[in-house]
C-alpha positions in Angstrom: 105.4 126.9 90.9 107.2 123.3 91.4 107.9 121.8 88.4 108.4 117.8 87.7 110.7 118.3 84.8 112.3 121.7 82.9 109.5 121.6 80.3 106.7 120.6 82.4 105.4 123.5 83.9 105.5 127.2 83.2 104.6 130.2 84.9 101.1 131.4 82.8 101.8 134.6 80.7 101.6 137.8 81.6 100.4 140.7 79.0 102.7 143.2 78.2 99.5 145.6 78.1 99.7 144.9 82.3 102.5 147.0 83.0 101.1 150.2 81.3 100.7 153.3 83.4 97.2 154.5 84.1 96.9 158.0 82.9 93.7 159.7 84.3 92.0 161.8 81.2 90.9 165.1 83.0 89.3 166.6 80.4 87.3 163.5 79.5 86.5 162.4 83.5 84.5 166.1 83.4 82.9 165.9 80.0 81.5 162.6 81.1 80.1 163.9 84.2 78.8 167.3 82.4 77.0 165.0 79.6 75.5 162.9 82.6 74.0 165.7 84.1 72.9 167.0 80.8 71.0 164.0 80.4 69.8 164.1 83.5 67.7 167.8 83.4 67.0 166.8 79.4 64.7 163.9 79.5 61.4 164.5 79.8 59.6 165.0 83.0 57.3 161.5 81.5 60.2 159.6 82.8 60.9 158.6 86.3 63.3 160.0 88.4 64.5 156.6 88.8 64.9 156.4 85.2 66.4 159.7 84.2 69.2 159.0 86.9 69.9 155.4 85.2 70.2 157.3 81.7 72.5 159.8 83.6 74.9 156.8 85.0 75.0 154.7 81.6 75.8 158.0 79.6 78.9 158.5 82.4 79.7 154.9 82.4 79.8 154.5 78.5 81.9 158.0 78.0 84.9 156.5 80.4 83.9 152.8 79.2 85.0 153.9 75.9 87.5 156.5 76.5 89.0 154.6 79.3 89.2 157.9 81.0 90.2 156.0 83.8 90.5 152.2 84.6 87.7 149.8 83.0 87.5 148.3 86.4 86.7 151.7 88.1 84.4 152.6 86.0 82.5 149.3 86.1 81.9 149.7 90.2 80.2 153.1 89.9 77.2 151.4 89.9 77.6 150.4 93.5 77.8 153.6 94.8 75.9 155.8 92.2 72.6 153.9 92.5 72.0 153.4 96.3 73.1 157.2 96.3 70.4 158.2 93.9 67.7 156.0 95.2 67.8 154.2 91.8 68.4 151.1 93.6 69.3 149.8 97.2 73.1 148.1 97.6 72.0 144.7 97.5 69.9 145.0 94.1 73.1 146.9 93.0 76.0 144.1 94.2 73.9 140.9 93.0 74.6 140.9 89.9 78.7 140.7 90.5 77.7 137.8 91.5 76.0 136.4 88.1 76.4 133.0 87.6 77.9 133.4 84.4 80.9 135.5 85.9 81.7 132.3 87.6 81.5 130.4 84.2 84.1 132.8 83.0 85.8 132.2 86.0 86.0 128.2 85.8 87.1 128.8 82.2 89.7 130.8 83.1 91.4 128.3 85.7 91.2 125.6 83.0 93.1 127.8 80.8 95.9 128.2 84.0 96.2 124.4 84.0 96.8 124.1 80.5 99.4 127.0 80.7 101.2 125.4 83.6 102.1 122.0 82.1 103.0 123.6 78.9 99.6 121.7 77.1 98.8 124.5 74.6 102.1 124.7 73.5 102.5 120.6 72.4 98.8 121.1 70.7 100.3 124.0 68.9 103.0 122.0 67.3 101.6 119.5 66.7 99.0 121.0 64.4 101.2 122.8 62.6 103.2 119.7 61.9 99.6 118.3 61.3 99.1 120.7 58.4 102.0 121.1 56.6 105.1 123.6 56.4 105.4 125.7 53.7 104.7 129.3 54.5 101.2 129.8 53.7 100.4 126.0 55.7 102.8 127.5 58.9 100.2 130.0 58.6 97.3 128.2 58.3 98.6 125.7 61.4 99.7 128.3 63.5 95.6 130.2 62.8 94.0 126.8 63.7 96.4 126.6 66.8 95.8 129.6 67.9 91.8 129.5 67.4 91.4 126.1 68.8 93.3 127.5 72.1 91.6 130.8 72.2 88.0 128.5 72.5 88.7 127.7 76.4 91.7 130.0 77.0 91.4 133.9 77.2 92.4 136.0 74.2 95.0 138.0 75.5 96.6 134.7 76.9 96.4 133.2 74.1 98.3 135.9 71.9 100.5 136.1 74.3 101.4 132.5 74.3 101.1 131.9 70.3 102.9 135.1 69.7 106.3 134.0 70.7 105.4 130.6 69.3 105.1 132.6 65.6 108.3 134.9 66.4 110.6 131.7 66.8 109.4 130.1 63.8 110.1 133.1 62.2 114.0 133.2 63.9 114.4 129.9 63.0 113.5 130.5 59.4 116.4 133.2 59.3 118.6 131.0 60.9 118.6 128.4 57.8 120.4 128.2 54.8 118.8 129.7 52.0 116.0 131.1 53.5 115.3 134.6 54.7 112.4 136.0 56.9 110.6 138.8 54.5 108.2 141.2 55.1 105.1 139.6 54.2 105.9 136.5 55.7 106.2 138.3 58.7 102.7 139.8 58.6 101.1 137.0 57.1 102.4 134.8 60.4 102.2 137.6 62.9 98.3 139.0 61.7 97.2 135.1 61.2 97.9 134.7 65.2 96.3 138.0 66.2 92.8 137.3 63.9 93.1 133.7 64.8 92.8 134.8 68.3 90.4 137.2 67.9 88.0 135.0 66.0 88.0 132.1 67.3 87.4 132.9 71.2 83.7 134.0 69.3 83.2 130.2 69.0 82.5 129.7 73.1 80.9 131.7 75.8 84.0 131.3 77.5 85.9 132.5 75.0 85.5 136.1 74.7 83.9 138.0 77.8 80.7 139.4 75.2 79.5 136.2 74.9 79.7 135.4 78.3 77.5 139.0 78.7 75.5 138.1 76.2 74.3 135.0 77.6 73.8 136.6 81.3 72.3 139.5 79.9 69.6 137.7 78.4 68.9 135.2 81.5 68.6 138.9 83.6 66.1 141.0 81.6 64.6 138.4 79.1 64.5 134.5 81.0 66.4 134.1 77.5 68.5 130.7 78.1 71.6 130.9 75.5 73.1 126.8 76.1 77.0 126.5 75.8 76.2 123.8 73.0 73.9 126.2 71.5 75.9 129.0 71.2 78.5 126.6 69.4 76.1 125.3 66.8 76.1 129.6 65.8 79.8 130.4 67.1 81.5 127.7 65.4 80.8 127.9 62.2 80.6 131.7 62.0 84.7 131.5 63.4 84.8 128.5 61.2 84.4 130.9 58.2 85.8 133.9 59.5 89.4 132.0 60.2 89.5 130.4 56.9 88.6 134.1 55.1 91.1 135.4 57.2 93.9 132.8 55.9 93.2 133.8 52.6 93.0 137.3 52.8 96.5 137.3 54.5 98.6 134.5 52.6 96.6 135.2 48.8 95.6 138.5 49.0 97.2 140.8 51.0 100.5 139.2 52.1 101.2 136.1 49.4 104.3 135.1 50.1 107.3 135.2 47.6 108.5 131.7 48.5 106.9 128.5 48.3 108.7 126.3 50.7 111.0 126.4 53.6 113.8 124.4 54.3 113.5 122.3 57.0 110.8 123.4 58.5 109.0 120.4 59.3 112.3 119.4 61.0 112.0 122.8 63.2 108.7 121.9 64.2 109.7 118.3 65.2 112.8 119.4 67.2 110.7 121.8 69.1 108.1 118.9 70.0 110.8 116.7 70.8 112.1 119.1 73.4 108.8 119.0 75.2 109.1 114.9 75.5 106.2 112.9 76.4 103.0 113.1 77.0 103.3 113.9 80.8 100.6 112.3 83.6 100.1 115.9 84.3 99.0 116.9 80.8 96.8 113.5 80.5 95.1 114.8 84.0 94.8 118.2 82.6 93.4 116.8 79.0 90.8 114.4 80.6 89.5 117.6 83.0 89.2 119.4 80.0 87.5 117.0 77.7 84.8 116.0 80.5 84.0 119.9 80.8 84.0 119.9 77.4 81.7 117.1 76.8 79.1 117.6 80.1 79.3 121.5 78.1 78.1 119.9 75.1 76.2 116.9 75.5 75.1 116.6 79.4 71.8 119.0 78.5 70.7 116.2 75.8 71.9 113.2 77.7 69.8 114.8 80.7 66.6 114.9 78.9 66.6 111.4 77.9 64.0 109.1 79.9 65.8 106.2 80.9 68.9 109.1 82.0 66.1 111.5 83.9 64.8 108.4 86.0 68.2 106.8 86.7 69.9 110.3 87.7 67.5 112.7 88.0 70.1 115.5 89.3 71.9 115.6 86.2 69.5 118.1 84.9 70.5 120.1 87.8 74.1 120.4 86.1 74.4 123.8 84.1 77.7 125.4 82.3 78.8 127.3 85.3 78.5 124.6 87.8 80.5 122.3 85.4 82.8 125.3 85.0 83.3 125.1 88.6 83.7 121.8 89.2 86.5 121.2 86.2 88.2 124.5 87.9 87.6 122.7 91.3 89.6 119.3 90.0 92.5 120.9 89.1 93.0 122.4 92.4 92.8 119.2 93.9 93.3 116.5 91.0 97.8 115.5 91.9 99.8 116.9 89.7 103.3 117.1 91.3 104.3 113.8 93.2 107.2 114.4 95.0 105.4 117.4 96.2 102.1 116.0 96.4 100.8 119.4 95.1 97.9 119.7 92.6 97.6 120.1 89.1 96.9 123.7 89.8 98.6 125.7 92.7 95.5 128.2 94.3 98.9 130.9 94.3 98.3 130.8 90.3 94.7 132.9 90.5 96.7 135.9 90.7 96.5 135.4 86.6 93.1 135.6 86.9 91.6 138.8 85.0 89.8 139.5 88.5 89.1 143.4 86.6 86.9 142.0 83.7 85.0 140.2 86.2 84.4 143.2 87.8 84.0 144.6 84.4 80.9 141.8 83.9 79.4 142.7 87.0 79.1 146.4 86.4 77.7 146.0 82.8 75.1 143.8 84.5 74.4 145.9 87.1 73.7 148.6 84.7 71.9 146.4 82.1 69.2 145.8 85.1 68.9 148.9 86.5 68.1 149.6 82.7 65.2 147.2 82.9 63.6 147.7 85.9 63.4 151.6 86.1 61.4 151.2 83.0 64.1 153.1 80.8 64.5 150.1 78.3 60.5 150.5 77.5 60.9 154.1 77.0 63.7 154.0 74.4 62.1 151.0 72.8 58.8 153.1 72.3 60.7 156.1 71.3 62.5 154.5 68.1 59.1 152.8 67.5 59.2 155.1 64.0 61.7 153.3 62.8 59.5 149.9 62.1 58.8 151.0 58.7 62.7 150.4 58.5 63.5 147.5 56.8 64.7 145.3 59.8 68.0 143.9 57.8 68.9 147.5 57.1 68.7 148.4 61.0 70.9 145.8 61.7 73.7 147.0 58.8 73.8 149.9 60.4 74.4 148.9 63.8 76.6 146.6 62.7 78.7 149.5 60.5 79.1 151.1 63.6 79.7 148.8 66.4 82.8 147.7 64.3 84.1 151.4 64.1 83.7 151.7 67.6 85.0 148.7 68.8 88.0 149.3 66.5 89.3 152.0 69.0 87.4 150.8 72.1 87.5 147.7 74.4 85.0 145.3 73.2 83.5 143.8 77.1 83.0 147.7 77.9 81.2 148.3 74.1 79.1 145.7 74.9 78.2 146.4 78.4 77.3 149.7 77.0 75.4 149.3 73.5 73.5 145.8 74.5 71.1 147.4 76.6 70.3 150.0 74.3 70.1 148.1 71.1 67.9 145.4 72.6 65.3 148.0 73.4 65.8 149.9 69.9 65.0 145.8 68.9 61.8 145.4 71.4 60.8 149.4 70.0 60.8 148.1 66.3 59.7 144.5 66.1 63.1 142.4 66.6 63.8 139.5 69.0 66.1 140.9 71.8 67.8 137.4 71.3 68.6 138.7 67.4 69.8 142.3 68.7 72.1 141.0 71.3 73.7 138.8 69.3 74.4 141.3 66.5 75.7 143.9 69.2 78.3 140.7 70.4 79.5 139.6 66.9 80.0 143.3 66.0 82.0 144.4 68.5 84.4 141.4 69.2 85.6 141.9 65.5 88.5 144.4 66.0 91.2 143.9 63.6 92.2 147.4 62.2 94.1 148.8 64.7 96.8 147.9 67.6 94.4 148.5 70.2 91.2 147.1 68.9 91.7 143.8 70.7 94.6 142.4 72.9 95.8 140.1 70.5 96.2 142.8 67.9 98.1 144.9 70.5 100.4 141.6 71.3 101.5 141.0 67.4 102.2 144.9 67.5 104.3 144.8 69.9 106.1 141.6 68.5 107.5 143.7 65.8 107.6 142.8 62.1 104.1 144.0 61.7 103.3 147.7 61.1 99.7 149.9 61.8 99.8 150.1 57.8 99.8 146.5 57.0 97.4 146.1 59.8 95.0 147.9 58.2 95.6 146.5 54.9 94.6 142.9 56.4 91.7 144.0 58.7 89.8 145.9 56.5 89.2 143.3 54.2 87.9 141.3 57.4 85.6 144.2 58.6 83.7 144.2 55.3 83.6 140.3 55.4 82.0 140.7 58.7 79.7 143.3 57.8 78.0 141.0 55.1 78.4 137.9 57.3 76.7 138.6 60.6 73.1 139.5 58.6 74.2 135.9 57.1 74.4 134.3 60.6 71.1 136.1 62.0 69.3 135.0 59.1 70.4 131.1 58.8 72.1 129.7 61.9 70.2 131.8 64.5 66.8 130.7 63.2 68.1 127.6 63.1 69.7 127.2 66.6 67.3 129.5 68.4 63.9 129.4 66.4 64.1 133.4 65.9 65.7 135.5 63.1 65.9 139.1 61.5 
């Protein structure tokens, strides 16, 4: 990539998770194809045959979703071969949905997040809310959570971690650096855990932010005609990552990991010298910005503003706009919007897509594929009616459970393929016992996006791991206390703010 000055532009991060071998699990490949089978000859003859082989596929799929017995992104195109092959459904009713509109939401998302990497934005908001908040340890912190959860809203976990991660590790060097002031232990963890939660909760506050929601909201158009808004989903995301970050800061900096000093020398000066480096406000960052905040706002406000009479007469298409076509068209302007003048290059250079996390799309497309196979072989009915004997269950206590054990199983598995897997399943157990499928999805997306136990529960986790400084123990320590705060807060959200926002609750 050209760059106008040293600081201005940046090549966008890579994951250190990218470079891992893929090791094919034998043994697990085989058990997953025996269970599928299994499932196959075991359901009763009242299904049909259509059915039985969609239960077959899932079962498959979710063993090496969960396993990874081999690549995410080879798992998730089985359905394009399995189901034309099985006469569960023809090629073209299998492809469309990699093709979902809300893959291309994601995919508009993810470009903005590029342009923000390039011109080194998300590293001058960074600073500058740290410096906004205060520098003694437990408000670097705080500054460097709110950073990193503020980013993660538009910009894609795992590059988020990956940026804020270093960001953390220098303040950290720089502290040892100083006079009178050492690096210890719990600041360490404190700082390095505080990035990796951040992360983690606040990419739930967008559908952008976190590929579940984004599967969420296009299973729900696909098997229900259920419309989940971008503003709406912020009126419940929000303040549920809103609560979660600030529990989090205080679990970690009173709790678990207090620190033993009160101040540090010179930090705010630290903070300032590293903004200073990155000098002024650059054209290409104002570009970037106003993109952004248009998305932002059309994201928000365009489905009121659109409504309005005077607005509907005037300009009748803009009710035509939705979130992925304004996704589209902000990822479309920075491709062509100027960015570098001597060049006469754009903001964003089409050679910088090769960041884009093509797999998860794919990833999206197979979980949908699935999820409507599901649906129209009639197999979603059938498990519905079959756990119809649970409606003498008290519906809050159906939901603790799921919730108990979405968050053990998303502790060891990716959270896109839990989803894909268990959101299907749990919204018919929902339609089979008297709840919304609205309510069930949204339990099943909260659940398994709150990984913070282990290393490789969530990217982010992985990334502060790998940083050093921070240990599995510790990790632990910090997330478990976060796990039980989630277990008692997502009945909380389904019974005030989804009511509220959506008109339907447990």
């Amino acid at each position: 990539m050209t760059a106008v000055r040293e600081h201005d532009a940046v090549e966008a991060p890579v994951s250190p998770l990218a470079a891992k071998v893929t090791k094919i699990k034998w043994p697990i490949v085989v058990a997953g194809l025996m269970l599928a089978v299994a499932a196959f000859f075991l359901l009763p003859d009242s299904l049909s045959l259509q059915a039985r082989g969609v239960a077959a596929i899932g079962i498959l799929m979710a063993t090496w979703w969960m396993t990874e017995a081999v690549p995410l992104e080879v798992t998730s195109l089985l359905p394009l071969v399995l189901f034309p092959i099985t006469g569960v459904a023809d090629i073209g009713a299998a492809a469309a949905p990699y093709a979902n509109n809300v893959i291309y939401l994601v995919l508009g998302g993810v470009i903005l997040g590029l342009a923000t990497q390039r011109w080194n934005l998300h590293r001058r908001v960074a600073l500058l809310i740290i410096l906004a908040v205060g520098t003694r340890p437990s408000q670097i912190v705080f500054g460097l959570m709110l950073a990193s959860a503020l980013i993660t809203m538009w910009v894609s976990n795992t590059a988020t971690a990956v940026i804020m991660v270093p960001i953390g590790g220098a303040i950290l060097a720089l502290i040892n650096s100083l006079e009178n002031s050492k690096v210890t232990p719990k600041l360490a963890a404190s700082m390095l855990l505080g990035i990796a939660y951040a992360v983690t909760i606040g990419s739930m506050g967008t559908l952008i932010g976190q590929p579940p929601m984004a599967l969420m909201k296009a299973y729900l158009a696909d098997n229900y005609e259920i419309t989940v808004g971008f503003g709406q989903w912020m009126l419940v995301g929000v303040p549920f990552a809103a609560f979660m970050l600030a529990t989090a800061w205080l679990v970690l900096t009173k709790i678990v990991f207090r620190s033993e000093v009160d101040e540090i020398p010179g930090g705010k000066e630290i903070m300032r010298e590293e903004l200073r480096k990155l000098g002024g406000l650059t054209s290409q960052e104002k570009r970037v910005i106003a993109i952004f905040a248009g998305a932002a706002f059309c994201w928000i406000f365009l489905p009121f503003i659109a409504k309005i009479p005077a607005v509907a007469t005037a300009v009748p298409f803009a009710a035509n706009f939705n979130d992925t076509s304004i996704a589209v068209l902000a990822a479309l302007l920075v491709f062509v919007v100027p960015g570098d003048k001597p060049k006469n290059g754009p903001l964003l250079e089409w050679s910088a897509t090769k960041e884009v996390p093509w797999g998860l799309l794919l990833l999206f497309g197979g979980g949908l594929s699935l999820s409507a196979q599901v649906t129209a072989t009639g197999l979603s009915e059938w498990i519905g009616n079959s756990v119809s004997g649970l409606a003498d269950v008290p519906p809050i206590i159906l939901i603790l459970i799921i919730v108990i054990i979405l968050l053990a199983i998303t502790e060891m598995t990716s959270n896109t393929a839990t989803a894909a897997a268990f959101m299907p399943i749990m919204a018919s157990v929902g339609v089979g016992v008297g709840i919304d499928p609205l309510v069930m999805a949204i339990t099943v997306t909260l659940a398994v996006s709150g990984a913070y136990m282990l290393p490789v529960g969530t990217p982010s986790n992985a990334v502060a791991f790998a940083a050093g400084g921070v240990s599995i123990k510790s990790m632990v320590r910090g997330g478990i206390w976060l796990n039980i705060v989630s277990i008692v807060m997502i009945p909380v959200v389904l019974m005030t703010l989804v009511p509220f926002v959506f008109g339907v609750g447990v």
